[in-house]
N, C-alpha and C positions, 0 to 999 in steps of 0.2 A: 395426326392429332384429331381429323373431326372423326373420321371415324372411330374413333376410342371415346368417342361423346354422344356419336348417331344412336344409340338407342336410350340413350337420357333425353336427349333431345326430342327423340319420338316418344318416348313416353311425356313429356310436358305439353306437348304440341296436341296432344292428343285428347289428354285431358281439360285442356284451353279449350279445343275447338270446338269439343264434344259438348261442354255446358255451356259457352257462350253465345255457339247457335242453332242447337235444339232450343229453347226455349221462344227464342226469337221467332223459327222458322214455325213452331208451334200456333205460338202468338200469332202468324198470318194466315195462319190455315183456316179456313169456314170455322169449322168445330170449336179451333182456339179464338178464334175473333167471337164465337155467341158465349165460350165460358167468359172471356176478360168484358162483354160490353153486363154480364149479370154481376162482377164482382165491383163492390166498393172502393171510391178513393182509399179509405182506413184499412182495409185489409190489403191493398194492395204498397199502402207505407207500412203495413207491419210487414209483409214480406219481405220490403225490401230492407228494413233492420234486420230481420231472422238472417237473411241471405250474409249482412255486412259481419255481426255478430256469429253467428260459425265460420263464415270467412277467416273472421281474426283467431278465433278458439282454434281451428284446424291449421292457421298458421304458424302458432305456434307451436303445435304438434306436429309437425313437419319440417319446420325451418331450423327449429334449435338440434335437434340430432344433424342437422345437416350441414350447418353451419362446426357443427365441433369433428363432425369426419374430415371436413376441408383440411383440417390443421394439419392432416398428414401430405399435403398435396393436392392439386386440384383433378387433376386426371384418378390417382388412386384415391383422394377422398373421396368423389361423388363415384366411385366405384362398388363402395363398401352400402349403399344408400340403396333400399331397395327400389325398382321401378317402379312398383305401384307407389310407395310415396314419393315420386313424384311425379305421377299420375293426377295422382291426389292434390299436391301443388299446382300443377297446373286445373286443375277442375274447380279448384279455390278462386283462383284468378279468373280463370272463364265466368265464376258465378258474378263475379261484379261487373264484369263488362257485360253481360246480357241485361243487366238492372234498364241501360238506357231504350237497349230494343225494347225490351217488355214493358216501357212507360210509353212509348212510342205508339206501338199495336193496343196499348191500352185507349190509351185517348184517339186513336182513329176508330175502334170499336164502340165508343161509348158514343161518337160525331155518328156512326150510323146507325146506332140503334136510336138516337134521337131524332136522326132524318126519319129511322122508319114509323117512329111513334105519330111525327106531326102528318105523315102519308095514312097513315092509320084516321087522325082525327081528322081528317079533311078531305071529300071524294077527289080523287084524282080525275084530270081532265085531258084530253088528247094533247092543250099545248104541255100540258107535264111530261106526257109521255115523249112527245118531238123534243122538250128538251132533253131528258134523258137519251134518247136518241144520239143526240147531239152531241153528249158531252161523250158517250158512249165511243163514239167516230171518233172523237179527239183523244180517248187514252190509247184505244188500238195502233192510233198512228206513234203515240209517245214510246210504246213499249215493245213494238214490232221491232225484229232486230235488222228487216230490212224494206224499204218502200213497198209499198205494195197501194193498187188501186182499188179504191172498196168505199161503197156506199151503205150507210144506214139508214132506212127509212120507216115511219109510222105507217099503217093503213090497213084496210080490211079491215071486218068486222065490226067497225064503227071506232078503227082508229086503235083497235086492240092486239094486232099482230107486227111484232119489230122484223123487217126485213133486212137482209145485212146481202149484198152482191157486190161479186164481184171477186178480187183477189182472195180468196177465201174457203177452208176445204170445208164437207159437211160434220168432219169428225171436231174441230176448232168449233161448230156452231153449236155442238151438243155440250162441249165442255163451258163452254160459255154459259149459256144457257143453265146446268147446274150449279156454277158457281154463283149468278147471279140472281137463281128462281124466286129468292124473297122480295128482293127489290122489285122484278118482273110482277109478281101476284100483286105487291101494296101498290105498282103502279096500275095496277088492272088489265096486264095481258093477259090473251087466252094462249097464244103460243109465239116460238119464234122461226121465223123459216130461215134458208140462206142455201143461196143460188149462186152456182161458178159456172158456167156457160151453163152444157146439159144438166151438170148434176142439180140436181135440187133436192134439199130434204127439208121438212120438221118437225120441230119438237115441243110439245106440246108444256105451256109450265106448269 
């Protein structure tokens, strides 16, 4: 029986997955996080009606043929239904579950371009940067999938090089380092280095 369903099944699943978290995984990306902190509260509630209102318009374009092939049976009714709509049903449903990521990534976008404005109006000071250090240290240990021993410290240059040692490769310091070179410049570093016994490398932000 499921398999006389598995490819209905994957085409829903598919269509669900596909729009519920691209958008989202969008929303986190650098790129997505600087377009969602330039767009408006308003436009971002008119999206989110355009999204509900095609939702419903394509539901109903989908759901009523589909609902009246049933009548003949539910194996040969959703038989007769072609995959792409219910592709398409499923991509309907994915579009409104994504609504809450992409409100989500919106207001954490909007929380850092506001931190970045007030670093903007205000010269940053080495204890900024040790705090940023700091709290630096504490996400690595939250999101690491496994313990690892690792120091981050401010110094050099008059407190303008973030050093990070310890359990840690130099390819992890470069990506880091790019993902976070705007924070890095508003807090005034020159580079970041990071040291695992011999290796040592860095990178300049």
């Amino acid at each position: 029986m499921l398999r006389e369903y598995a490819p209905f099944i994957a085409a829903l699943l598919a269509g669900g997955l596909s729009v519920s978290l691209g958008p989202t995984m969008l929303g986190r990306s650098a790129s997505g996080r600087a377009r969602l902190a330039r767009t408006s509260g308003s436009a971002l509630a008119f999206f989110a009606v355009a999204a509900v209102a095609i939702a419903v318009a394509g539901a109903y374009w989908t759901i009523t043929p589909l609902l009246g092939a049933l009548d003949t049976g539910p194996v040969a009714g959703i038989g007769t239904v072609s995959p792409v709509r219910l592709f398409i049903i499923g991509a309907l449903v994915g579009l409104l579950f994504s609504l809450p990521g992409v409100g989500l990534a919106w207001q954490d976008a909007r929380r850092e371009a506001e931190k970045r404005s007030k670093r903007k109006d205000a010269v940053a000071t080495k204890d900024d940067r040790r705090a940023f250090a700091e709290d630096l240290l504490r996400q690595m240990h939250d999101v690491s999938p496994r313990p690892r021993e690792l120091q981050v410290s401010v110094g050099g240059d008059g407190g303008r090089v973030l050093t990070l040692e310890g359990d840690i490769e130099p390819e992890e310091v470069e990506r880091l380092t790019a993902a976070l070179r705007q924070d890095l410049k508003d807090l005034g570093f020159k580079r970041v280095e990071g040291a695992n016994g011999s290796k040592r490398r860095w990178t300049k932000v």
